[in-house]
N, C-alpha and C positions, 0 to 999 in steps of 0.2 A: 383371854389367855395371856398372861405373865413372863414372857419369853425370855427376859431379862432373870426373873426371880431364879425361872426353872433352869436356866442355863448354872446357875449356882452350886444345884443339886449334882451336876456330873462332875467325880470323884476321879474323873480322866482312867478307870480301870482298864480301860480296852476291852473291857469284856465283849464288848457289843461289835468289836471291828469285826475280827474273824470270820463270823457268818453273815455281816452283812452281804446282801446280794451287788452292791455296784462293787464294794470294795472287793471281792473275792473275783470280779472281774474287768476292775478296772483300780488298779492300786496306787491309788492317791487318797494322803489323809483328808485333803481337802472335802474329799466325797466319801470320808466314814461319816458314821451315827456323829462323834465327838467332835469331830470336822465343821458337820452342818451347825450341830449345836452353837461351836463358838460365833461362826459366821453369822447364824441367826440374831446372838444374842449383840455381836458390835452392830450390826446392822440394824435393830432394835435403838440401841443406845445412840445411833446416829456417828458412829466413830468408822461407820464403812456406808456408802452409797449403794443404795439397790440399781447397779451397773449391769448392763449383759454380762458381764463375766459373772458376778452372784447368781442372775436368772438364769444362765447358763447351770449351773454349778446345783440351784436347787430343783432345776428339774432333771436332774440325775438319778433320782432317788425315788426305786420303784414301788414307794409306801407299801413294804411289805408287813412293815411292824417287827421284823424280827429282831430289832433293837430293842426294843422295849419289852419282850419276854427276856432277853440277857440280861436286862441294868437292872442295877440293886436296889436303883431309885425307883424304877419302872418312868423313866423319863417319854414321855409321849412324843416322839420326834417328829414322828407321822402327822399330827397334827400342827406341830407348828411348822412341819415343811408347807402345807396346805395354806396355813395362812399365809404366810409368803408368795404362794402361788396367786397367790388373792390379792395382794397387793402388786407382783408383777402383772399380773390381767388387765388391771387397772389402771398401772403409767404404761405398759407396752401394748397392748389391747390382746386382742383373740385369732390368730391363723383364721385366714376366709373359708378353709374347709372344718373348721373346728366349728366353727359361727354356724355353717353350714347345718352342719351334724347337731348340734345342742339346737337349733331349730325344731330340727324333724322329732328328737327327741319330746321338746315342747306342743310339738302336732301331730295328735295320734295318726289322722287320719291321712296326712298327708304321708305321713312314713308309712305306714301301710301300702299307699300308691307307689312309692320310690321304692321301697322293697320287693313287691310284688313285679316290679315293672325290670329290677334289677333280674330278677328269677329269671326273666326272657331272655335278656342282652347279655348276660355274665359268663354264658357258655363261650362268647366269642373269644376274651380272654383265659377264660381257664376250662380246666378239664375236670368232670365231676368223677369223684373216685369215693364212695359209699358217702362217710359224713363231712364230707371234707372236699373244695376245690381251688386245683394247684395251677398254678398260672404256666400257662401254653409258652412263655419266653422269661428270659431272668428281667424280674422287676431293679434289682440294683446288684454293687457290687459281690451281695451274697447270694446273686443266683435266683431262682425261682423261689416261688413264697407259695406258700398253702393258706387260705383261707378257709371263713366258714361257708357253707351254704347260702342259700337262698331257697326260701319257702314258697311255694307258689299262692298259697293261705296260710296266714296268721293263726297261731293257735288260739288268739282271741277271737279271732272272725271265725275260727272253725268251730268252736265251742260256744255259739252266740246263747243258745237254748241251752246253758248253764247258769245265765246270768238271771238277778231278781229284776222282777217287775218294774219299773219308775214308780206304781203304786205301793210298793212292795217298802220299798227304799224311802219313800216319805214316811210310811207310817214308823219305818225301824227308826228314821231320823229323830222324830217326835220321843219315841222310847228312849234312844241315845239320851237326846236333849235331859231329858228328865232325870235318869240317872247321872250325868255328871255329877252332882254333885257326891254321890255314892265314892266308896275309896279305889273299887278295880267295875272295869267296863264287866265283870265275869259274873260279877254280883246281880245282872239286869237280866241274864240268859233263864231262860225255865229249866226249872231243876227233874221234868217228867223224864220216862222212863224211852222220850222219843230217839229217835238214830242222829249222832251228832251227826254236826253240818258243819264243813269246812274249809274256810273260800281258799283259792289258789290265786298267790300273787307269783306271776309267770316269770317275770323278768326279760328283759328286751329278747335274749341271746336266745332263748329258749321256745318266746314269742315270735320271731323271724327266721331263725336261723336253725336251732336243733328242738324241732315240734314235737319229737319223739321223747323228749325228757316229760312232756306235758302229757302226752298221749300215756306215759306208764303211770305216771302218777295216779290218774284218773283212773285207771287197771286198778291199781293197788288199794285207790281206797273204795271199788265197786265190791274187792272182792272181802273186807273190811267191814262193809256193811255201812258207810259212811257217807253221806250224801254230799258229795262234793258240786260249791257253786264256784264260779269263774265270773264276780264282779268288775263294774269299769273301772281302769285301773290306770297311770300312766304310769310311767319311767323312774325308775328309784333314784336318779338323778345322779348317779355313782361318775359317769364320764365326765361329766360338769364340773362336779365338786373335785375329783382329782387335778382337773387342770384349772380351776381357782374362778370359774364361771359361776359366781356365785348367787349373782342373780336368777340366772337360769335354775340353780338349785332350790334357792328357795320357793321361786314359784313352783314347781314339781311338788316340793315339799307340802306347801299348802293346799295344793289341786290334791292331792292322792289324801292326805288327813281328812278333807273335806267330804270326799268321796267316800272313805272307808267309816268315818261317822254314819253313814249311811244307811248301812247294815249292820254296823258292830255288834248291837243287840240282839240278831238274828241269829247272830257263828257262836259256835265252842272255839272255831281256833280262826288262825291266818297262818298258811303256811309256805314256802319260800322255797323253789326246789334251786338256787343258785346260792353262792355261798357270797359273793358280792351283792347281792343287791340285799342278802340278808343282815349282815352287816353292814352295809350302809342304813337301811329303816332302822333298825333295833339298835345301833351305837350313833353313828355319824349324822343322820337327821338332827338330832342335839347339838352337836359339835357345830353343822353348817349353821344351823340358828342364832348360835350362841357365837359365832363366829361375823355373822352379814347385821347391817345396818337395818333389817327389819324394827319398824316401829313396836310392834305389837309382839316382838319376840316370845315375853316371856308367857305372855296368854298361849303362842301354838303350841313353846315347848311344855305347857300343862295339857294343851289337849293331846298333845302325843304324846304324853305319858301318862294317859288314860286308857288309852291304845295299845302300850308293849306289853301287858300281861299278855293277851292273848295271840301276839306274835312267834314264830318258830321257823327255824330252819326244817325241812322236810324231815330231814332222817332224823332230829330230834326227836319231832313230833313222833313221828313212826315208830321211834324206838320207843319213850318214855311211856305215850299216851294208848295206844293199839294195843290190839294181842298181834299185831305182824308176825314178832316172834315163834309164836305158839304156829302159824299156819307156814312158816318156812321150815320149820323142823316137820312137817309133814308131808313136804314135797320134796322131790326126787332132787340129788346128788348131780350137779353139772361138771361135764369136764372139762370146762376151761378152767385157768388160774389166774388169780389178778395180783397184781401191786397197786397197793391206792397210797396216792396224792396227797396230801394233804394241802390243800387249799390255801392260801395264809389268813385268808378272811372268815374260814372255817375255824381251824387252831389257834389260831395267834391271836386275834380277836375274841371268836366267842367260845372257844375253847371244846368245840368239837372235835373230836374226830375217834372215838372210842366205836360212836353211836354208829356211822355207816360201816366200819369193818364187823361188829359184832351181827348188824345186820347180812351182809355179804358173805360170811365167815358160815352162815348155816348149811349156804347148798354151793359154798364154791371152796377152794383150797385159797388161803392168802399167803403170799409168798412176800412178804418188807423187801421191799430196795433199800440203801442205802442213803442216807435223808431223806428219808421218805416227805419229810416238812420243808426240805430247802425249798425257797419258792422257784416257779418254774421260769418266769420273766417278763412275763405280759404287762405291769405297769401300766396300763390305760393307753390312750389315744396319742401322747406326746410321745413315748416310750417303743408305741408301734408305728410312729412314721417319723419322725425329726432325729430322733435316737432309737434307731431299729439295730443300730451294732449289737447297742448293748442289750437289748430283748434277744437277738442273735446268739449270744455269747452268753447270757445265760438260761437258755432253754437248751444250749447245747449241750452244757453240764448235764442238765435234766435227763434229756434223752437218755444219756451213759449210762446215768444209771438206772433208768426203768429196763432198757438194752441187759441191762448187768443183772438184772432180776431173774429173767428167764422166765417170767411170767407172761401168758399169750394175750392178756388185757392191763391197758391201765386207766382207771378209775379214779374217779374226782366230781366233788359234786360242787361243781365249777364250770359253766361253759368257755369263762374265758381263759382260765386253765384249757380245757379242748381245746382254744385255738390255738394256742399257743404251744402246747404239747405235739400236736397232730403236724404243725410247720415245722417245731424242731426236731421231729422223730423222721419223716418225710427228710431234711437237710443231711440227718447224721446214718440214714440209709436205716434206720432201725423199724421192724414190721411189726413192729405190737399197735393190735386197736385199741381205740379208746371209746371207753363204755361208761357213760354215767349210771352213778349205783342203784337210780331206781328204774333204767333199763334193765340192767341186770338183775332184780329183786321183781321185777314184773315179765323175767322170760321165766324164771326159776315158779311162777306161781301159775304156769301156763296148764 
């Protein structure tokens, strides 16, 4: 990446200030889209020091993307904020609890232990209130904080008897192997009249924390007709890569490509019930590759994109590929109402969000908040502890206006959107739940 070149390209229109998310709540040019830009780009050219006050300054910026749907240029800031993170990682090193955390993420098993183990002890600080637990005393100066659950089993470990065989998975490897050289992994699938098969790649959040997103899934495509498996899988590597751990990315990167060569041959799809970690596999896997000092780069980034055909975010898949449709318009009329979320790594990125309201829109009323796209504030793991103001301050936004909806659900096919909504809604006193779309797409089919 070019940082210098691309910094050329911004026309200084401002278009992109206004909605950025720090700038709308913390108004210094230094920390607009145009701001980062220039800084990036003297600090590229060597005419500025990568000093704590730049590290400072780029990790401000909650890689929502919403710069980069405003610019004319479509300038990728988000990306080059990342690289910078990459090279701060690097001269400042990595927070011990960061180190911590991209560990576990690297060891399935071990997280497993620490989460399960967390399920026991976590009562002692907070109080569990449905999906959602809120801390027994104020964690800092804004008061008590809501987090997410704690699963007592893995929706990996609970759906073990989803998974293929070891023998299963050599033989599909052999298949794989063979077809590579073919133009899409889809060309290798049997074309018979059998019931697709379609693996679920879970995502941490969903995996640990709200198992109930997996659990409908699995609803949705039983009643589909669609033989749903739940292959070994690790960590989309999304926490890592936002805070510029990029080693830790890549490995993840190449553990889960390796993995899902596996079976490729086996599926009609891969399908992604979070909006993060779908956008990270399907855009940013490239980007971290193409980004890190891997030798062999450009061979993984061909084998992962032998792979993205048959990748999708859930409610895509669901919408484009299923009769979904056809079996919600024959189920009964619900009387809740939602506002849905738009994700940033849903819209802004892959450019969904038609496809889960058109879905929810059959058996629920949909009532628009008001930006229904602003992002909510969640930023990753630098964002929710070293600068929790600014997560604070803008998920308080957020609240107002799902609050301002009058809708008794809101919706997001995002878990870390959930947490983040469910802290600021809990803060700003506001009582709407929060329902992932394919809970509520799997109560509507009950």
């Amino acid at each position: 990446m070019d940082i210098i070149n691309l910094s050329k390209s911004c026309v200084k229109c401002a278009k992109c200030v206004p909605s950025c998310t720090i700038y709308q709540i913390h108004r210094d040019e230094s920390t607009s889209p145009r701001g980062f830009v220039d800084l990036l780009a003297l600090c590229a050219k060597g005419d500025l020091k990568l000093d704590k006050n730049l590290k400072n300054i780029f990790e401000t910026c909650f890689l929502c993307t919403t710069c980069t749907t405003q610019c004319p240029q479509n300038i990728d800031t988000a990306t080059m904020i990342i690289k910078s993170r990459i090279a701060i990682a690097r001269k400042y090193g990595i927070s011990w609890y960061k180190k911590a955390y991209f560990f576990l993420l690297r060891h399935r098993k071990i997280m497993d232990f620490a989460f399960s183990l967390t399920h026991f002890i976590a009562p002692c600080a907070f109080k569990s209130d449905d999906d959602r637990l809120r801390s027994r005393f104020a964690l800092s100066k804004f008061g008590k904080r809501t987090i997410f659950p704690f699963a007592k089993k893995s929706f990996l470990n609970k759906y073990k008897n989803y998974r293929f065989s070891p023998r299963h998975c050599e033989d599909s490897a052999r298949i794989q192997s063979n077809s590579n050289t073919k133009d899409s992994p889809k060309d290798s699938k049997d074309s018979s009249d059998s019931p697709k098969k379609v693996a679920i790649f879970i995502g941490c959040l969903s995996n640990y924390n709200y198992t109930e997103v997996g659990d409908s899934l699995i609803h949705i495509l039983e009643r589909l007709n669609i033989k749903a498996v739940i292959p070994k899988q690790e960590c989309c590597a999304a926490p890592a890569y936002f805070t510029g751990d990029i080693k830790s990315v890549v490995h993840l990167i190449k553990k889960n490509i390796a993995l899902f060569e596996g079976f490729w041959a086996e599926i009609d799809a891969m399908i992604i019930p979070e909006a993060t970690c779908a956008a990270m596999i399907m855009v940013d896997w490239k980007h971290a590759l193409e980004l890190s000092d891997e030798a062999e780069k450009s061979a993984w980034i061909a084998r992962l994109e032998r792979l993205l055909p048959k990748i999708y975010m859930a409610s895509d898949y669901l919408y484009r590929h299923t009769n979904l449709r056809d079996l919600l318009k024959d189920s009964p009329k619900m009387r809740e109402s939602i506002t849905y979320h738009d994700p940033c790594h849903a819209k802004k990125v892959l450019g969904i969000h038609k496809e889960p309201r058109d879905l929810l829109g059959a058996n629920y009323e949909i009532i628009e908040m008001s930006e229904c796209d602003r992002c909510c504030g969640f930023g990753g793991v630098t964002m929710q502890s070293q600068k929790y103001g600014f997560a604070f301050g803008a998920g308080s936004a957020k609240a107002q206006n799902i609050a301002k909806s009058g809708a008794n659900i809101v919706s997001a096919e995002c878990s870390a959107c959930r947490m983040q909504l469910n802290n600021a809604m809990d803060n700003n006193g506001v009582n709407t739940r929060f329902k992932h779309p394919l809970e509520l797409i799997a109560k509507a089919l009950e």
